[in-house]
N, C-alpha and C positions, 0 to 999 in steps of 0.2 A: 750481284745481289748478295751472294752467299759472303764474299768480301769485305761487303757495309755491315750485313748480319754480326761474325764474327768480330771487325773492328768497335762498331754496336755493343758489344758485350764486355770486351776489352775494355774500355772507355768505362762501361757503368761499372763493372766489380771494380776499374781503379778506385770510382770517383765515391763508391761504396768505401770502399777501403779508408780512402782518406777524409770520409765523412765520420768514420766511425774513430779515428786516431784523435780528429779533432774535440772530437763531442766528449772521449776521455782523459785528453791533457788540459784539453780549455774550457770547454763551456762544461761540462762536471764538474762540479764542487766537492763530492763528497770526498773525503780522504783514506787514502787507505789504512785498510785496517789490517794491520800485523798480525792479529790474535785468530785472523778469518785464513789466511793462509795457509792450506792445507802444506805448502814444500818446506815448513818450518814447523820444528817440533818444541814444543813451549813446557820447559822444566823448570818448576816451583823450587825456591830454597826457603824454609821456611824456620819464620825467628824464633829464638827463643821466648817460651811465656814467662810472662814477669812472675817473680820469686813473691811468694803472700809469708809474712813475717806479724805476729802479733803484738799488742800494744807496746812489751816489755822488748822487743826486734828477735823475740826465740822465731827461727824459722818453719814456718807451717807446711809449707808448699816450694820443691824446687823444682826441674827436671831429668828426667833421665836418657839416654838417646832410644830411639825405635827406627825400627825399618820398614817399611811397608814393599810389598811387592805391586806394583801398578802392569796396563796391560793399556796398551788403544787397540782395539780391537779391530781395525781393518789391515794393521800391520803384523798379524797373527798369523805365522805360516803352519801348515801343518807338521804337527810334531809329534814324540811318544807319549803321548796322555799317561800311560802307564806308568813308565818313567817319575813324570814330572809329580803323579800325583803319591807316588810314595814318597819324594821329598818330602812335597809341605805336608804328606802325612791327612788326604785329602781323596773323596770317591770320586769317581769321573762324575757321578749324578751331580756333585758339589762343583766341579771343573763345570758342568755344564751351564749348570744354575748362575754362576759367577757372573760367567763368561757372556750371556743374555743378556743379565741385567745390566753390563756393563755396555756392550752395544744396543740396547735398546736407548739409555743416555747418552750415548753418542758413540759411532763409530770411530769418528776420529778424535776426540779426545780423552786423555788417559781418566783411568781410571782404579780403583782401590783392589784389587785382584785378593789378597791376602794382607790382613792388616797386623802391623805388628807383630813382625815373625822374631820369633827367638831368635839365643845367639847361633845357638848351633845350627838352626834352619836355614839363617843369614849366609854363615858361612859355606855350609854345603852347596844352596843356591848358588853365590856368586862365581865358584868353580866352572857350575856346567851353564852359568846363564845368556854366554855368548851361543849355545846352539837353540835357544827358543826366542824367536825374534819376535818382535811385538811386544817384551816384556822388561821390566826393569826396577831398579831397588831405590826408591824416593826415600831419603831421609830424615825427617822430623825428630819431634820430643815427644815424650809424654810427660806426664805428670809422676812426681817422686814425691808422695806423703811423708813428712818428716814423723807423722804422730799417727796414733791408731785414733784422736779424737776427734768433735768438730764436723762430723760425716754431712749432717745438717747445715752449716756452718759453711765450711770448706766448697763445696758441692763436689761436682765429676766433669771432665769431658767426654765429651762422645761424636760420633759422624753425624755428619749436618743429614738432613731429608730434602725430598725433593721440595717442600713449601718453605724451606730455608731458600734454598738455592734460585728458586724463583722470586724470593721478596727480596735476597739483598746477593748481587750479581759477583759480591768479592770473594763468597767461598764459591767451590768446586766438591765435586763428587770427591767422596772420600776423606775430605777436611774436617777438619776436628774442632768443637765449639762448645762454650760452657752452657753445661744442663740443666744445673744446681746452683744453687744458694751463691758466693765470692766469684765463683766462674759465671755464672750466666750474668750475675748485676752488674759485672765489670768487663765482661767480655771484650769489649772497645779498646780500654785502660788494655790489659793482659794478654791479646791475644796478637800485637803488635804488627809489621805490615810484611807481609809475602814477599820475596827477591823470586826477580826470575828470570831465565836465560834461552835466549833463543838460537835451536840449533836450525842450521841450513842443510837441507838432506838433497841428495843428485834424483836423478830420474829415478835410479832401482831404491829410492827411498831410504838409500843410507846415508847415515851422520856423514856429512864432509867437516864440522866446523862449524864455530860461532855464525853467525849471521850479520856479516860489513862491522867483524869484528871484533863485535860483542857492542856495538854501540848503543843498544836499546836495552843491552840488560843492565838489570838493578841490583843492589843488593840488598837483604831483610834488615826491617827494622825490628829488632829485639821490642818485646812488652814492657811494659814499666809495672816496676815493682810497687807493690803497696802494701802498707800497713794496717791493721783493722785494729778495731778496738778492743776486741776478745781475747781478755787476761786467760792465758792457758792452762796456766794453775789452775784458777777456778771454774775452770772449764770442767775440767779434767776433774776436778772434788765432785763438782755438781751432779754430772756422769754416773760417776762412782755411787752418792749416795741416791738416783736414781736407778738401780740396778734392780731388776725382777720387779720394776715398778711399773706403772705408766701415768703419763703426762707431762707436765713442761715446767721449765723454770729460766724465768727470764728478769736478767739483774741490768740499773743502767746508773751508772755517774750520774745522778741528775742536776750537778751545775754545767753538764754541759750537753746532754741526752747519748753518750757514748756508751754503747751495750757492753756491757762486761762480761757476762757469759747468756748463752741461746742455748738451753738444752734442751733433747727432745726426746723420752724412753718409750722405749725399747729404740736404740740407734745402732749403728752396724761400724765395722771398722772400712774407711773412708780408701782403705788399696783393696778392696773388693771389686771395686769399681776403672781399675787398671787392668788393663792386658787384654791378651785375647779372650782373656774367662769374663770379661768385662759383662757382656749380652747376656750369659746364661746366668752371674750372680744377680745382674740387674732384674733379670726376670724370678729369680728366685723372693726377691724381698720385695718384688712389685704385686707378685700373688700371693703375698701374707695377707690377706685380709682381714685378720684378725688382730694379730699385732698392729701392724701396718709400719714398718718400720720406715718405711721412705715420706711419712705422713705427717710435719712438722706440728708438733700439736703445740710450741709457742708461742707458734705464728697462725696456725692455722685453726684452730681446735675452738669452736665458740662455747664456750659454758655459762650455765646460770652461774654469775660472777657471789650469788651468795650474801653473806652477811659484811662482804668487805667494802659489799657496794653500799651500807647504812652511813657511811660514812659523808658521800656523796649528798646525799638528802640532809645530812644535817648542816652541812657547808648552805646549802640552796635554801635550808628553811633560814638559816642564819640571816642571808643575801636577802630573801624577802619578806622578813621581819615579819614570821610568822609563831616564832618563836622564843625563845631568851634561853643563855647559856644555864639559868637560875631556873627555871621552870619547869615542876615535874609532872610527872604521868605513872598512874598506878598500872602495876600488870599483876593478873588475877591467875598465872601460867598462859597468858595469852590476851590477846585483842577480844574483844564482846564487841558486836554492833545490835541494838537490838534485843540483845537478850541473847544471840548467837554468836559463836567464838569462830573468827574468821580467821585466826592463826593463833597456833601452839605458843608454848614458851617454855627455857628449862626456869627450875625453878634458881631464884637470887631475891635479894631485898626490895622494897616496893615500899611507896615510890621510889623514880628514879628522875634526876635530872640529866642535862646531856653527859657532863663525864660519866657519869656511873651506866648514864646507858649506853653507851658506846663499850665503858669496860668489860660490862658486862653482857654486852649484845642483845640488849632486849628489844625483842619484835614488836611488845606493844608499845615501848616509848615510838620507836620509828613509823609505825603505821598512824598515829596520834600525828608526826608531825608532816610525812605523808600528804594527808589528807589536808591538813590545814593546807598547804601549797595550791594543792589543785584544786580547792572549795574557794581560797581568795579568790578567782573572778569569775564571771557574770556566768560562764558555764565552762564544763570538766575539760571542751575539748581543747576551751581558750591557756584553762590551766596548766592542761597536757603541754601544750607548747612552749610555753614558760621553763617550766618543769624541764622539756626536752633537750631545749635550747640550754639552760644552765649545765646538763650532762654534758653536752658532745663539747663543748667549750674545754672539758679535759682529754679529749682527744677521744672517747667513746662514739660507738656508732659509725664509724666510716672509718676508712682507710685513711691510715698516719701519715699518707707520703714521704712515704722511706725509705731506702736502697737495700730495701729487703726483698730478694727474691718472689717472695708467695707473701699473702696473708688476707685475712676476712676482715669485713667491715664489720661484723659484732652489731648489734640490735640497738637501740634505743627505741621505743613506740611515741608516735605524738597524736595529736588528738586526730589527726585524718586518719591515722592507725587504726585507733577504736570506732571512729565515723564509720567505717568500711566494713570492721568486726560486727559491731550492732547496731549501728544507724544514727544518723544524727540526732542530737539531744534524745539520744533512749540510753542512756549509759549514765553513771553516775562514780567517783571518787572509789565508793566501797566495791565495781564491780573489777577493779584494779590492784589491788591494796596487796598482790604479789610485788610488784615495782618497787616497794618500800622496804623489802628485805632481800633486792638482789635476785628474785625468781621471776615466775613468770615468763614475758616477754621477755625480758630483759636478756640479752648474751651479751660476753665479750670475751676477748681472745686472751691467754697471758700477755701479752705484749702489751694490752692495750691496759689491763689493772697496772702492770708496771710504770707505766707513763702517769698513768692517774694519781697512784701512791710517791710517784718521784714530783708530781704538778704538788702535791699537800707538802710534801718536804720541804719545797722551797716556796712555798708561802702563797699560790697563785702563781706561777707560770710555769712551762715545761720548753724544754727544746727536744726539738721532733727527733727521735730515737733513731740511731744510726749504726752503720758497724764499719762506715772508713773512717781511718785516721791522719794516713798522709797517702800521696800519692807521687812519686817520683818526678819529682818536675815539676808537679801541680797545684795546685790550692783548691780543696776537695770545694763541694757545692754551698755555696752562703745561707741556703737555705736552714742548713745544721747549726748556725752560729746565730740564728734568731731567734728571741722570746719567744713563744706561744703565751696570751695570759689569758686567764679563764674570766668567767664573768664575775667572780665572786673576789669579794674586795678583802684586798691582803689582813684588812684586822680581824676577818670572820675565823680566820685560818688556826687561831695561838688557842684556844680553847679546844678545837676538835683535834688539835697535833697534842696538846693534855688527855685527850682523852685516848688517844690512839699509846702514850705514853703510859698511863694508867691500865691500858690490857697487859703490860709485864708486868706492873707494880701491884695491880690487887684482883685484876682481871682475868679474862678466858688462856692468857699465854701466861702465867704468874708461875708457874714449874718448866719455862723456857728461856728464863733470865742467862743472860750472858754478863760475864764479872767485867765488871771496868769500858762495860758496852753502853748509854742508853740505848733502848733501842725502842720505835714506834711501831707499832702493828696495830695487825686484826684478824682475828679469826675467821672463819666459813665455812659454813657446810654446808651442801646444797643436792637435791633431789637427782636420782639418776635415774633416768626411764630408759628401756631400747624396748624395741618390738622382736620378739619371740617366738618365730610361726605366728606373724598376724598378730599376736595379741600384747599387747600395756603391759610389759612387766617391770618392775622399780627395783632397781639393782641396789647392792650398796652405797649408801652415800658419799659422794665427793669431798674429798679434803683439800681445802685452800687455803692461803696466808699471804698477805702482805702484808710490808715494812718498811722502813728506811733506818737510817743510821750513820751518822747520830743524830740524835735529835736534833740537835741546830749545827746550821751548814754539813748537811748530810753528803758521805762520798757512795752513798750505797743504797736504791732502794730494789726491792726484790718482790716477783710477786711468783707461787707456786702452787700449780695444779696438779692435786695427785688424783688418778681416777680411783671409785671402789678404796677411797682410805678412810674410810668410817667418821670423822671429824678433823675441824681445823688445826687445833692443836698436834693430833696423833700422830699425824706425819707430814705434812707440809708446815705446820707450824714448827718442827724440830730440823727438820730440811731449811725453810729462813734460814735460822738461827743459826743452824751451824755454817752457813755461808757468809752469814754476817759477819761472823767471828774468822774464820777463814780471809776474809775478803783486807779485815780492817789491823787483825792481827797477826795475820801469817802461820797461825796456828792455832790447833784446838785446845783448848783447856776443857770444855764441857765435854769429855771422852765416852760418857755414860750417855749421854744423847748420839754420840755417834754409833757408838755399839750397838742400841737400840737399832737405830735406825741400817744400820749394816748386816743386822741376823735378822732381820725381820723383811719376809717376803709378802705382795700380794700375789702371786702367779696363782696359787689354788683360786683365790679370789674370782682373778682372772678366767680360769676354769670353769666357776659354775654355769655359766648357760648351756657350756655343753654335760656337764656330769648331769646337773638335776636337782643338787644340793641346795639346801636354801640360803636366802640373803641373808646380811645382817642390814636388817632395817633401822636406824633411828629413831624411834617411835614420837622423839620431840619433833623432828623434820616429817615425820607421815603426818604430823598436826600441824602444820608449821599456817601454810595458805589454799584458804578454800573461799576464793572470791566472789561475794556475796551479789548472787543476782536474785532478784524479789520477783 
């Protein structure tokens, strides 16, 4: 009995055995995975990032070599903590901390122990690094800034997070990926593909050797370099005469929507954001709250776009023939409805038709034509939408889809807008009559005035604003090489591009002529509110300008936000100009607009909410719009 028992047993562990051989050569399918194999140690070679070179091929962006100190943490023998941590110059509390987080992401595989060690860390490490097992010197690049400009522009890289590495399985702890602006939009393009090499380790878990070879290792594919469209010269001017300022200035080619320059003040120099000091600079200009230096205000910033949005409504009153280029409108320093003055005015001649009110910027020719718009149909909200629709048609109101990092969709209102604010059919034309000079409801972003003023340039259409130019190998997205046309039909277009030419020649920018320039603008100034312990308080008024240039077949149109700069003209309208002139000439002639603009700071400006000191109000803009509800 005892006999059949053990032969009994014999028999089923065989038939166990060779049930179980079967089930994993033949009837398993799955296949093995290399990368699940703990007795192989899986070392990254990782490629070089592609070189960013500007429209002109000056080089923006190269690399430079890094070393990183990695660690897998189940293969970590006990060693002299003491020792090791006066190398990298580092407390055990900081060894300890590492050393968790790194095994809590996985015991066995590697991970970032010290990133970016100097040279001389490097080298002292590599001496003693054969007695701390578990540990080793992975070699990458980082990023080498050719320029101190561009920070916005350029962007950073930095280590992925855990809700990276869970949404896309191709990096790894401790990998490096674009944050910012060139690196994050292009990351795919630039960050090129990982080589990597499999080692075979024995039983006591030491390297013996490739693995069957090295058959399955790879080598890295290098990033491919690209070109962007941001002339560095003018980059660099723009910068320059944005200093001790704040706000944006944002220029584009508009025969083809290729960005010229992205600027965004207060900006930082762009190797801040390199090296080990990488975390603590980053966090230094992340809690500027005040400046806000990492806070693209080109792109991102929505402002009452002002008096350069009248421009807009007279194209729309033009479109639906609400209007005539010949037909004037008296202003008395302002709009009256009723016997009551619903916006201010500075004082000019009266009447006015459209060039003269365009040159001149008058509130009440545009509230006059305004209203005609939204009063044509059967009721204000059906108007609104007319009205709305005609805006966004220049790229207003939503998001450009652009290979722009960040940015806002900026406002336009339609009549569901005001349905919601005060109820259906209880709203009327005059309770709005801010929309007509750029306030109110109304936002938009630089970006998006600049596409609007480059759409007037060229008569009716834009091409959706971009900042690549080539891409190594590639042929960037077709999207960039297509019309946008707006609704408004190309003959409406030659009268109000007169009248935007007429703001240098007799108009609000006439002491901002550029010689051997035409050039078209518009002035703006627009209302600045923040809350102050709780309470409305109305800061300096905003200064704005856009342009283009030249007049006909424009290589240049520009649009710029200065915060707290008193008027359009004062400083953003001399900021254009000098860009224009920079842009088309290569240099300045107007040097008395530069100097101005070079010794003239707003920082104190800047200052007052916290000193106490009073604003400078506008007292035409405190009159400007007070929207009439009965």
């Amino acid at each position: 009995m005892r006999k059949l028992l053990l032969f009994s047993v014999v028999i089923f562990v065989g038939l166990s055995f060779i049930g179980r051989l079967y089930y994993l050569q033949v009837y398993n399918t799955s296949e093995y995975n290399i990368y699940e194999d703990n007795a192989i140690r899986k070392v990254y070679d990782y490629p070089k990032r592609g070189y960013v070179y500007d429209r002109n091929g000056k080089l923006l962006v190269a690399n430079q070599p890094s070393y990183d100190l990695m660690l897998i943490p189940r293969e970590v023998k006990p060693l002299d903590t003491t020792e090791f941590c006066q190398i990298l110059n580092i407390t055990k509390e900081d060894f300890t901390r590492i050393y968790n987080k790194a095994y809590t992401y996985s015991p066995r595989l590697p991970s970032v122990f010290i990133p970016q060690l100097s040279k001389e860390d490097y080298a002292t490490l590599q001496e003693k690094l054969r007695k701390y097992e578990g540990f080793y010197i992975q070699k990458r690049s980082l990023r080498s800034y050719q320029t101190t400009i561009g920070a916005n522009v350029l962007g950073d890289i930095g280590e992925v997070n855990d809700a990276i590495i869970k949404r896309n399985p191709y990096y790894n702890m401790g990998d490096l990926i674009g944050k910012q602006g060139i690196e994050l939009s292009y990351e795919d393009i630039l960050k090129g593909k990982k080589g990597i090499k499999f080692i075979q380790k024995d039983r006591f878990n030491r390297d013996i050797g490739p693995y069957k070879n090295g058959v399955y290792d790879t080598l890295p594919e290098p990033g491919k370099d690209i070109t962007i469209t941001i002339d560095a010269t003018l980059q660099q001017y723009g910068e320059l005469l944005m200093k001790h300022k704040r706000g944006g200035i944002i220029a584009i080619e508009p025969a083809t929507g290729q960005i010229l320059a992205m600027v965004s003040s207060p900006t930082y120099n762009p190797n801040l954001l390199v090296g080990r000091d990488r975390s603590k600079n980053f966090n230094q200009l992340y809690r500027d709250s005040i400046a806000k230096p990492l806070f693209d205000r080109g792109l991102q910033a929505q402002y009452a776009p002002g008096s350069p949005f009248k421009v807009i409504n007279a194209l729309i009153g033009l479109q639906e023939n609400v209007v005539t280029t010949n037909e004037s409108f008296g202003c008395r320093l302002g709009y009256y409805y009723n016997g009551r003055r619903l916006t201010g005015c500075h004082s000019h001649g009266s009447p006015l038709s459209m060039n003269d009110g365009i040159a001149q910027s008058c509130n009440a020719y545009f509230v006059n034509v305004y209203r005609r718009i939204i009063d044509k149909y059967r009721d204000p909200a059906e108007g609104m939408d007319i009205w709305s629709d005609h805006a966004k048609s220049f790229g207003l109101g939503a998001f450009l889809n652009n290979d722009l990092a960040v940015g806002q969709r900026g406002r336009i209102p339609d009549g569901d807008f005001y349905n919601r604010s005060y109820g259906e059919n209880r709203w009327s034309s005059t309770y709005v009559v801010s929309n007509a000079i750029g306030q109110g409801e109304v936002e938009a972003t630089p970006i998006q005035l600049a596409n609007m003023v480059a759409a007037i340039g060229n008569r009716g259409f834009y091409f959706t604003p971009h900042i690549i130019k080539n891409i190594e190998g590639e042929t960037i997205d077709p999207k960039f090489t297509k019309p946008n046309y707006t609704t408004v039909d190309k003959q409406h277009f030659e009268p109000v591009v007169q009248g935007m030419f007429d703001v240098y020649n007799k108009g609000t920018a006439q002491s901002l002529k550029v010689p051997e320039i035409e050039i078209c603008g518009k002035t703006g100034t627009a209302e600045n509110f923040v809350r102050i312990d709780g309470v409305k308080t109305q800061l300096t008024d905003h200064s704005i300008f856009v342009a283009f240039a030249p007049k006909d077949n424009p290589t240049i149109a520009i649009a710029v936000f200065v915060e707290n700069g008193y008027w359009g003209s004062r400083f953003a309208g001399r900021i254009a100009s000098l860009m224009i002139e920079k842009y088309i000439k290569g240099e300045i002639t107007r040097t008395d607009m530069e100097r101005w603009i070079l010794t003239h700071s707003l920082e104190d400006e800047y200052a007052k909410p916290q000193s106490g000191q009073p604003f400078k109000i506008n007292r035409e803009t405190t009159l400007k719009v007070i929207d009439f509800k009965p």
